[in-house]
N, C-alpha and C positions, 0 to 999 in steps of 0.2 A: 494629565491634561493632553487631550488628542492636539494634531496639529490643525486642524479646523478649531476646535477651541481659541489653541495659542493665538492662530490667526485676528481670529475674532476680537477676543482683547486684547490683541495690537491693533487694531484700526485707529485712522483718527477720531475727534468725536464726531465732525461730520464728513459725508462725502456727495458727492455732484457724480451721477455715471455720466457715461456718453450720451445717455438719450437724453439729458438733461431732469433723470429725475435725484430729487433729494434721500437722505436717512440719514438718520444721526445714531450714534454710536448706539443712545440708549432703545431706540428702536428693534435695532438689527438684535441686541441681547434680549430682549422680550419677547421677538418674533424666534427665537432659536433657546427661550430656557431651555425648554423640555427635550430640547434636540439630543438622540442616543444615537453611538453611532450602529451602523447596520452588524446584525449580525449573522456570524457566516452561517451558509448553506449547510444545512447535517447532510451527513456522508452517509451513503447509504450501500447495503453488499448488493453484488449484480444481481441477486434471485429479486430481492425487494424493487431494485429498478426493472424487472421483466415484469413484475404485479403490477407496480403503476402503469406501465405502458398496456397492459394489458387490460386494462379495469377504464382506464382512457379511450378503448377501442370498444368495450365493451362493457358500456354505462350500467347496466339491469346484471352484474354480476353478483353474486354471492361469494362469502370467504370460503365455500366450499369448491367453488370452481378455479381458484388460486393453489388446490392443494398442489397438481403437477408443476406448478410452476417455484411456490415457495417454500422453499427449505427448512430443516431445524434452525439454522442459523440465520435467517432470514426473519421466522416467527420469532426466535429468543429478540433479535435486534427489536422488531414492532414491540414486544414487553417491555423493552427496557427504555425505548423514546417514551412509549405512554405511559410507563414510571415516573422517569425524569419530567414531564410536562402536566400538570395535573390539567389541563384542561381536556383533556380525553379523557378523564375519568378512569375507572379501576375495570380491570379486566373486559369480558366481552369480546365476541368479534364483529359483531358492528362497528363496536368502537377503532378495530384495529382498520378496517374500510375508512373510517373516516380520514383516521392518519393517515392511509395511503391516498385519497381524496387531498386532504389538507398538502402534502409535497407534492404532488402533481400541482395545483395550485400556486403555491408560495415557492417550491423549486428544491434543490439538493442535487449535491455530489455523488459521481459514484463512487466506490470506493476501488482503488484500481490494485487486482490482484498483485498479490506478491508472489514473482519468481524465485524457486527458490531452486539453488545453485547445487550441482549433484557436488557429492562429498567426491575430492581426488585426492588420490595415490598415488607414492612414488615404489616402486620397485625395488626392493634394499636385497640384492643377492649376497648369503653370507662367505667368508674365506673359501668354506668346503667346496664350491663351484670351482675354483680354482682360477678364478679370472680376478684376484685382489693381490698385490704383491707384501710383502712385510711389514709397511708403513701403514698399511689401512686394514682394518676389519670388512670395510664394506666395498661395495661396485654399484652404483646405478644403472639400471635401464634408461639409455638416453636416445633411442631412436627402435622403432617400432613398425614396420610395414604390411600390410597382409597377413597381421598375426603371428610374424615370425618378429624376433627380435634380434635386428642386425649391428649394436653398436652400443657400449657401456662407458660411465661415464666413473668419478671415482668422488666426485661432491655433487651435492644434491643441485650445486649452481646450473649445471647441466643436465640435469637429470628429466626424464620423460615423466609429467606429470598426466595419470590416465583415472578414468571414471570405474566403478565395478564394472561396466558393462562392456568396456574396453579391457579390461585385464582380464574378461571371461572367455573375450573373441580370442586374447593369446593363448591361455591357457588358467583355467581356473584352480589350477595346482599354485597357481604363483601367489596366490591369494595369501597363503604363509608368510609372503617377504610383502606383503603389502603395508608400505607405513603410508598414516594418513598425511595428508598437506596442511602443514599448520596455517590458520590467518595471517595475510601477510607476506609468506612465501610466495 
């Protein structure tokens, strides 16, 4: 039960508004059986949102004059709403105009790209460097300037975490001692 429901049957059975008009319990449930509540906006990929807006500026379009603008992943998304909704019917691209007609109309989300985070590395130089003393196997890269590496550290707590593209500007021989950054770290 939504909370407009709950609402609903906790009313008293009658009530007086401010303006002085009346309803009585069994009213307001009769005037609200059929009541669903709204459902959300379909999410749509940016190509699909550049078609609607596009097809809205230029009413007389064809699904051919959409090809520059809508992608494979854009057309697979259009198959897969008018899958899921039989009221567009089975294939066609008429029909897929319509659907982009229909959310222009009724509305949708865009779907808001995901960043995605470059993979980082820490610098793991082994004993052989001769900057580890007896106790450790390893030495971290912990400070990094102009490509040159001025300052080692001996646990990864301090250690310079850098991108491929940073360990390439130092030297992409280091690529060998590159351990990746676990989740978390």
């Amino acid at each position: 039960m939504t909370k407009f429901e709950e609402e609903l049957s906790n009313l008293p059975v009658s009530i007086v508004t401010n303006d002085g008009d009346y309803w009585n319990k069994a009213q307001l449930l009769t005037v609200f059986k059929d009541w669903q509540p709204q459902q959300a906006l379909p999410v749509v990929p940016e190509d699909v949102d550049k078609a609607i807006k596009y097809l809205k500026k230029h009413n007389n379009s064809t699904f051919s004059d959409l090809g520059g603008i809508l992608t494979e992943k854009g057309f697979w998304w259009l198959n897969d709403f008018q899958f899921k909704d039989r009221r567009f019917g089975f294939g066609g691209l008429n029909n897929k105009l319509f659907i982009l007609s229909h959310l222009a109309i009724t509305g949708y989300t865009v779907e808001k790209p995901q960043i995605e985070k470059p993979q980082l590395f820490y610098i793991d130089l082994p004993k052989v460097f001769g900057l580890s003393d007896s106790t450790s196997d390893s030495t971290f890269v912990s400070k990094a300037e102009s490509g040159i590496i001025s300052e080692f550290t001996k646990g990864k707590d301090y250690a310079l975490k850098l991108t491929e593209q940073e360990i390439n500007s130092i030297d992409e021989r280091y690529w060998q001692f590159a351990v990746p950054v676990e989740d978390g770290e």
